[in-house]
N, C-alpha and C positions, 0 to 999 in steps of 0.2 A: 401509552405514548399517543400524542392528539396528533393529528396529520393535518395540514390544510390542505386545499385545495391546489396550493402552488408548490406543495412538497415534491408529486411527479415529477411538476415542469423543471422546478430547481435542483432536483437530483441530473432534470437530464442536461440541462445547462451547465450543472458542475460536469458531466462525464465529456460534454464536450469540452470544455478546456482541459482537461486533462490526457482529452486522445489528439488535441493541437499541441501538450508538452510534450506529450510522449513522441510525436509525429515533428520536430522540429529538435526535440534532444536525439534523436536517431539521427536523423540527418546530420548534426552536428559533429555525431561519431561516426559516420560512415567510412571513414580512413580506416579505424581504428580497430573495425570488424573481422578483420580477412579470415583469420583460421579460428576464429572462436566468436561468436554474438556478445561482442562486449558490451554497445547496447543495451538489449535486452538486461544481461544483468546490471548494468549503470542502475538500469530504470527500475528492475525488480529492488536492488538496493537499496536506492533513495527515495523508493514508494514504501518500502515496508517502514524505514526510520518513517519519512511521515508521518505515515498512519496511527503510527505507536506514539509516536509527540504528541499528534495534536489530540489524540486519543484521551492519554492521560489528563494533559495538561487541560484541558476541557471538559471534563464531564464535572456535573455535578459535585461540589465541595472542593474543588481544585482551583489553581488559583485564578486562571482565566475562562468558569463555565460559561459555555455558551448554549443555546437553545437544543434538544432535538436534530431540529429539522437541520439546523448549519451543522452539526453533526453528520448528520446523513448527505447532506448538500457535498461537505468535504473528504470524506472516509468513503462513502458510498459513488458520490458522483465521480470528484476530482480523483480520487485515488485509485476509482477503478476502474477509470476511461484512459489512466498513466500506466500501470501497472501492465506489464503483458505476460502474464503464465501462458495466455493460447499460443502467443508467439513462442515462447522460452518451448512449449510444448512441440510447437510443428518442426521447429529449426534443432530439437534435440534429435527429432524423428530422422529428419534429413541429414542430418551428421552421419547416422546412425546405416542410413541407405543409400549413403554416398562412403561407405566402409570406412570411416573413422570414428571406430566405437572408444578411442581412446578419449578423443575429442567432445564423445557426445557425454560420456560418464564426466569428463572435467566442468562442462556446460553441468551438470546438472550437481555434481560436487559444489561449485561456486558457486550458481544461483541460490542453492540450498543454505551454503554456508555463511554468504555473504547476507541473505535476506532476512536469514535469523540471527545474525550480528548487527544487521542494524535495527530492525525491532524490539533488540535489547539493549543497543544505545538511544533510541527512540523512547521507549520506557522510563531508561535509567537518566537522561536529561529530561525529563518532564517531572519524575515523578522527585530529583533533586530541584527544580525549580517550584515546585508546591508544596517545598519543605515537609512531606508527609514520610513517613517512615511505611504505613502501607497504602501503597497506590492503590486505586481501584483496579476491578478487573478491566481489560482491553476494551472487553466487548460491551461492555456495561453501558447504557441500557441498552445500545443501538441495537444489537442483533438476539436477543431476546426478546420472545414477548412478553409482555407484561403480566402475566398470568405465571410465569415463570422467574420472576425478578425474586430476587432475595428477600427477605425483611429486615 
C-alpha cells in the first residue's frame, strides 16, 4: 500500500469530522441518555454499519472501489473519530461504580449486539449492491500489510 505524503494529514481531518458527528449526534441525544448511554450505542451502531458498507462496497473489485488512502481517510479517520468504545468503555465503568451492574451489563449486552447487527447489515447491503456472492474480507487491504495480503 503506497502512502502519500497527505495520507497522515487526511486521516486526521477525516478523525476530525467524525469526533464533530460523534460531538453534535450526542448532543442531539442528550434527552434520551438518562439511565442507559444511548448515545454512545446510537453512535457505536451506525459507526460499525458504516464501516462494514463502505468497507465492502469499496474495496478493490466492488462496485464503487475507491483508492487506499480514501479508505483509510474514511474507516480509519471518519469512523474512528465517530465511533466511541473509550466512552462506551468509562460510562460502562461508571454504571458499574455508581452500583447499577444491571444497567452496566445491558450497556454492554446492547452495544455488543447492536454493533455486530449492524456490521452484518453493513456487509450484507454492500455486498447485495455489488452483486457478488462472495464479498471480500472487511479488512482487506486496509489493515493488513502487505507482505501479509492474500494472493
Amino acid at each position: 500500500m503506497q502512502m502519500t505524503f497527505l495520507t497522515p494529514l487526511s486521516i486526521a481531518v477525516g478523525g476530525a469530522i467524525g469526533t464533530l458527528l460523534r460531538y453534535y449526534t450526542g448532543l442531539l441525544m442528550m434527552g434520551w441518555s438518562q439511565r442507559l448511554p444511548w448515545a454512545t450505542i446510537f453512535i457505536n451502531t451506525t459507526g460499525s454499519f458504516a464501516i462494514a458498507f463502505f468497507g465492502i462496497l469499496t474495496v478493490t473489485g466492488a462496485r464503487f472501489p475507491v483508492s487506499n488512502e480514501m479508505r483509510l481517510i474514511f474507516m480509519v479517520g471518519i469512523c474512528g473519530g465517530y465511533t466511541t468504545f473509550s466512552s462506551f468503555s468509562l460510562q460502562t465503568l461508571d454504571l458499574l461504580r455508581n452500583g447499577a451492574p444491571g444497567r452496566a451489563f445491558m450497556n454492554v449486552a446492547l452495544s455488543l449486539l447492536f454493533g455486530l447487527g449492524a456490521v452484518t447489515a453493513g456487509y450484507l447491503c454492500a455486498t447485495s449492491l455489488n452483486n457478488r456472492q462472495n464479498a471480500p474480507a472487511l479488512a482487506a487491504p486496509m489493515d493488513r500489510p502487505a507482505a501479509q495480503e492474500e494472493n
